[in-house]
C-alpha positions in Angstrom: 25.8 114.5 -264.6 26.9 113.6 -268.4 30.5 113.0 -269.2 32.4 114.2 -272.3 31.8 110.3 -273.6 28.1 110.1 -272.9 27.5 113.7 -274.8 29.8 112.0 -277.2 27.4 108.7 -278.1 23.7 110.9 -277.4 25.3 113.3 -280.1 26.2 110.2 -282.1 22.9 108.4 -282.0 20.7 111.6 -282.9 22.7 112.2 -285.9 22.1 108.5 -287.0 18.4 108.6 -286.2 18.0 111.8 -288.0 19.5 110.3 -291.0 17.5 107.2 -290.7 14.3 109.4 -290.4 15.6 111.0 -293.7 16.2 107.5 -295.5 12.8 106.7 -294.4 11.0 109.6 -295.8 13.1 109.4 -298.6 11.7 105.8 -299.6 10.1 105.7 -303.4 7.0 104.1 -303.5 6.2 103.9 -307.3 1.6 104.3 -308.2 1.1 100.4 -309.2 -1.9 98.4 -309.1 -1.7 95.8 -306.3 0.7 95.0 -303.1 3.9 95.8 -304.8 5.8 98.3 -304.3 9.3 99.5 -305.4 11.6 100.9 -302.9 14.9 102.9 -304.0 17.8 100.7 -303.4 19.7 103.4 -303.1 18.0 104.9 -300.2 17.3 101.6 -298.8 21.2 100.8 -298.4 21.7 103.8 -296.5 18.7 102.8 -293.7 21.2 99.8 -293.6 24.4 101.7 -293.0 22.8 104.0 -290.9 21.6 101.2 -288.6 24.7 99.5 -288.6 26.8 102.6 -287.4 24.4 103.0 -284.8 25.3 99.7 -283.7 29.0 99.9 -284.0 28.5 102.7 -281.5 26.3 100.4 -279.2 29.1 97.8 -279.3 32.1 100.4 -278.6 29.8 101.7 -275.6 29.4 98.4 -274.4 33.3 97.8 -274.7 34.2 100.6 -273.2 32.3 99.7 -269.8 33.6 96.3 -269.7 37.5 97.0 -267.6 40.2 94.7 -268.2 41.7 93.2 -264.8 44.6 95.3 -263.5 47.1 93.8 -260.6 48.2 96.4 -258.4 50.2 96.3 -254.7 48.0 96.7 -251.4 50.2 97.4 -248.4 48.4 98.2 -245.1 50.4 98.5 -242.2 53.8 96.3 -243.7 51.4 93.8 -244.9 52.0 93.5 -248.9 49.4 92.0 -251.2 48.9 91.1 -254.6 45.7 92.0 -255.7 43.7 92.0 -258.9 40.7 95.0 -259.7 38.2 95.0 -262.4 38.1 90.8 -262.3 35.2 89.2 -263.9 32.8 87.8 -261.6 33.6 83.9 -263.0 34.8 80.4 -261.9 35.1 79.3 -265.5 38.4 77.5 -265.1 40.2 76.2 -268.1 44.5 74.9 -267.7 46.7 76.7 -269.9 48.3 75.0 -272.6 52.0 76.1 -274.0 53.6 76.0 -277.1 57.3 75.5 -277.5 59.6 75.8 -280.9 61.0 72.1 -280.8 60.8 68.9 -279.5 64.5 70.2 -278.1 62.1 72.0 -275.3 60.4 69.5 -272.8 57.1 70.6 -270.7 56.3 69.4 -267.9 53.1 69.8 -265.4 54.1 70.3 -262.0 51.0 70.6 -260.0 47.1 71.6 -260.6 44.5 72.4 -258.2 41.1 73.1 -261.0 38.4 73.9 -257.8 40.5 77.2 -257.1 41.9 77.3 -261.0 46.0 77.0 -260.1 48.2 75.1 -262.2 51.8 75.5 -263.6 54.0 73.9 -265.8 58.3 73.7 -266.2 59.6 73.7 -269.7 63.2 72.6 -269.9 65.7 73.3 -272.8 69.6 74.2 -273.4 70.6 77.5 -273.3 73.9 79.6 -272.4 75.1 79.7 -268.9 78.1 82.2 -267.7 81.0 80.3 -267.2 82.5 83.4 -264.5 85.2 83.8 -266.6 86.0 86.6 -268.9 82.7 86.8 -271.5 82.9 82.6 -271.3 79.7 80.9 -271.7 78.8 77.3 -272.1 75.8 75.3 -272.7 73.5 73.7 -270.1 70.0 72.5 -268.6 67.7 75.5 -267.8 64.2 75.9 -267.1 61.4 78.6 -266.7 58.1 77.9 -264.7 54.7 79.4 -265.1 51.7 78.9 -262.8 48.5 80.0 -263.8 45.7 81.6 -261.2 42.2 82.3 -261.3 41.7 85.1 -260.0 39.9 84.1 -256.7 43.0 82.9 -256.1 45.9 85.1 -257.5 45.6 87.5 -254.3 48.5 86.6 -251.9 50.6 88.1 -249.3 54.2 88.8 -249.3 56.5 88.2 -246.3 59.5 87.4 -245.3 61.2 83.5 -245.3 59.8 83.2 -241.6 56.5 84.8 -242.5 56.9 87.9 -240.8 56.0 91.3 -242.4 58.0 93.3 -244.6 60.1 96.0 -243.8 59.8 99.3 -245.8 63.3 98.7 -248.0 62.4 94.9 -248.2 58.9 96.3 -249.4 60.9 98.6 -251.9 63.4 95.9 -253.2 60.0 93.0 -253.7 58.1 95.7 -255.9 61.9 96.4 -257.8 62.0 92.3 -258.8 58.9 91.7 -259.6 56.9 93.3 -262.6 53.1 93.5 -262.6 52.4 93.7 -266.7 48.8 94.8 -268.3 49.1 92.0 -270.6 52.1 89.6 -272.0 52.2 91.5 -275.0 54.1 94.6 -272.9 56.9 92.0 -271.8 60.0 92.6 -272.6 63.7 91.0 -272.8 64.7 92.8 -270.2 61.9 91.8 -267.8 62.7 88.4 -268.6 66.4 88.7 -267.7 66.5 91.5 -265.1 62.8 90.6 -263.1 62.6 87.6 -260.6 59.2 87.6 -261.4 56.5 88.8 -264.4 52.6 89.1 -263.1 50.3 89.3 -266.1 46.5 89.0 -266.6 44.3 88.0 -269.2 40.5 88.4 -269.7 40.2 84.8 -267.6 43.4 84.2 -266.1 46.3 85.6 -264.0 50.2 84.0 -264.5 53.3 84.4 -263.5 56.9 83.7 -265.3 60.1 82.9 -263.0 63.4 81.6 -264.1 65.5 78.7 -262.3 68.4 79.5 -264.2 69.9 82.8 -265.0 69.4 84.0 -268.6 71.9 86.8 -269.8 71.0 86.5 -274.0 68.3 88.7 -275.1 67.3 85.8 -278.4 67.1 83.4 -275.8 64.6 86.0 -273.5 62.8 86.5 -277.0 62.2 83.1 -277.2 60.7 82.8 -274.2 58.3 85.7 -274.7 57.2 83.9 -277.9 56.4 80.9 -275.9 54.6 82.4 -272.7 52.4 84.7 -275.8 51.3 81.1 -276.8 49.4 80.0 -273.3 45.6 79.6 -273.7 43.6 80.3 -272.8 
C-alpha cells in the first residue's frame, strides 16, 4: 500500500519524464549535408533541468529514508536504560576534538577506550561561583566534562549508588535531571544550568555534558554551548 509520500515522488517523476519526452521530441535537427547536426540550445537546457530535478527528488527520497539516531528511556520492570534507535550500522571511530575561546580555558583528556569508541575530556576555566550570601559572587576554578560514545556503547543502565534498581519516584526524578537532546543545536542555557546531565547524538557519535561546579550565569552557559557545538566529529 502507497503512502501520501510515495504518490507524492511517482507523481513527481511522471511529470519530469513527460517533460523530458517533450524536450526530446522537441529537439531541432536542421537538413545538412553530413554528421552534423544542430540541436536547440534552448530545448537542450531544459532535458538538463528536467534531469536534474528528477534527481533532486532521487536525493530527497533517499534522505528521507535515512533516520537520524534518537536516545530514548527503556524501563522494564524498574530496570532503566539508555538506549539509542535508528543508529548506523558502523564502528568507524573517530575522538572528538574541542574548541575553547582562550588559552584562559585548559582541556584536558581524561580517559579513552577507541575498540568500543569512549573518550572524554575536562576543560577548566574561571567563572562565578555563589558566595551564599545575599546576590555575592566571586571568582573561582570550574570545570565541565564531556565523554563521547559510539553508539555500541552509549546503552547503559541506571541504578541506584549500590546497584540496585530504581524505584518509580527515583525513576521520575533521573528522567527530570537529565535531558536527552536530538542534536546540540536544541541545547539551551537553561539545560546547561538546571540539567545534571545533556545526552545528545550526532550522525556518528553520542555525548554527554555534566558540570563539576554549579553555573548560575546564563553568558557563561552560552559559552559553553558554543564550545560543546565545536566537538568533531
Amino acid at each position: 500500500m502507497k503512502n501520501k509520500f510515495d504518490e507524492l515522488l511517482i507523481a513527481v517523476c511522471e511529470d519530469m519524464q513527460k517533460e523530458e519526452l517533450e524536450a526530446f521530441h522537441a529537439i531541432e535537427v536542421k537538413p545538412v549535408t553530413g554528421p552534423n547536426l544542430k540541436i536547440s540550445k534552448k530545448r537542450y537546457k531544459s532535458v538538463y533541468m528536467a534531469a536534474a530535478v528528477v534527481a533532486a527528488v532521487f536525493l530527497f527520497a533517499t534522505a528521507a529514508v535515512a533516520l537520524w539516531p534518537e536516545l530514548s528511556w527503556n524501563m522494564n520492570r524498574g530496570s532503566v536504560w539508555l538506549t539509542v534507535r535508528n543508529a548506523p550500522d558502523s564502528s568507524n571511530y573517530e575522538k572528538m576534538q574541542i574548541q575553547v575561546p582562550s588559552s584562559d580555558y585548559s582541556v584536558e583528556e581524561l580517559d579513552e577506550n577507541a575498540e568500543i569508541g569512549y573518550s572524554r575530556i575536562r576543560v577548566t576555566y574561571s567563572g562565578k561561583i555563589h558566595t551564599g550570601i545575599g546576590k555575592g559572587y566571586k571568582t573561582e576554578q570550574k570545570s565541565f566534562v564531556v565523554t563521547q560514545y559510539s553508539f555500541a556503547s552509549v546503552e547503559h543502565e541506571f541504578t541506584d549508588e549500590d546497584g540496585n534498581l530504581l524505584s518509580e519516584i527515583d525513576r521520575d526524578e533521573l528522567q527530570n535531571a537529565i535531558a536527552l537532546k536530538k542534536s546540540v543545536n536544541s541545547i539551551q542555557p537553561e539545560d546547561i544550568i538546571s540539567k545534571a546531565a545533556i545526552y545528545w547524538v550526532t550522525d556518528q557519535s553520542c555525548y554527554r555534558f555534566y558540570r563539576e561546579t554549579e553555573i548560575y550565569d546564563v553568558d557563561e552557559a552560552e559559552k559553553i554551548i558554543e564550545m560543546i557545538k565545536s566537538i568533531k566529529p
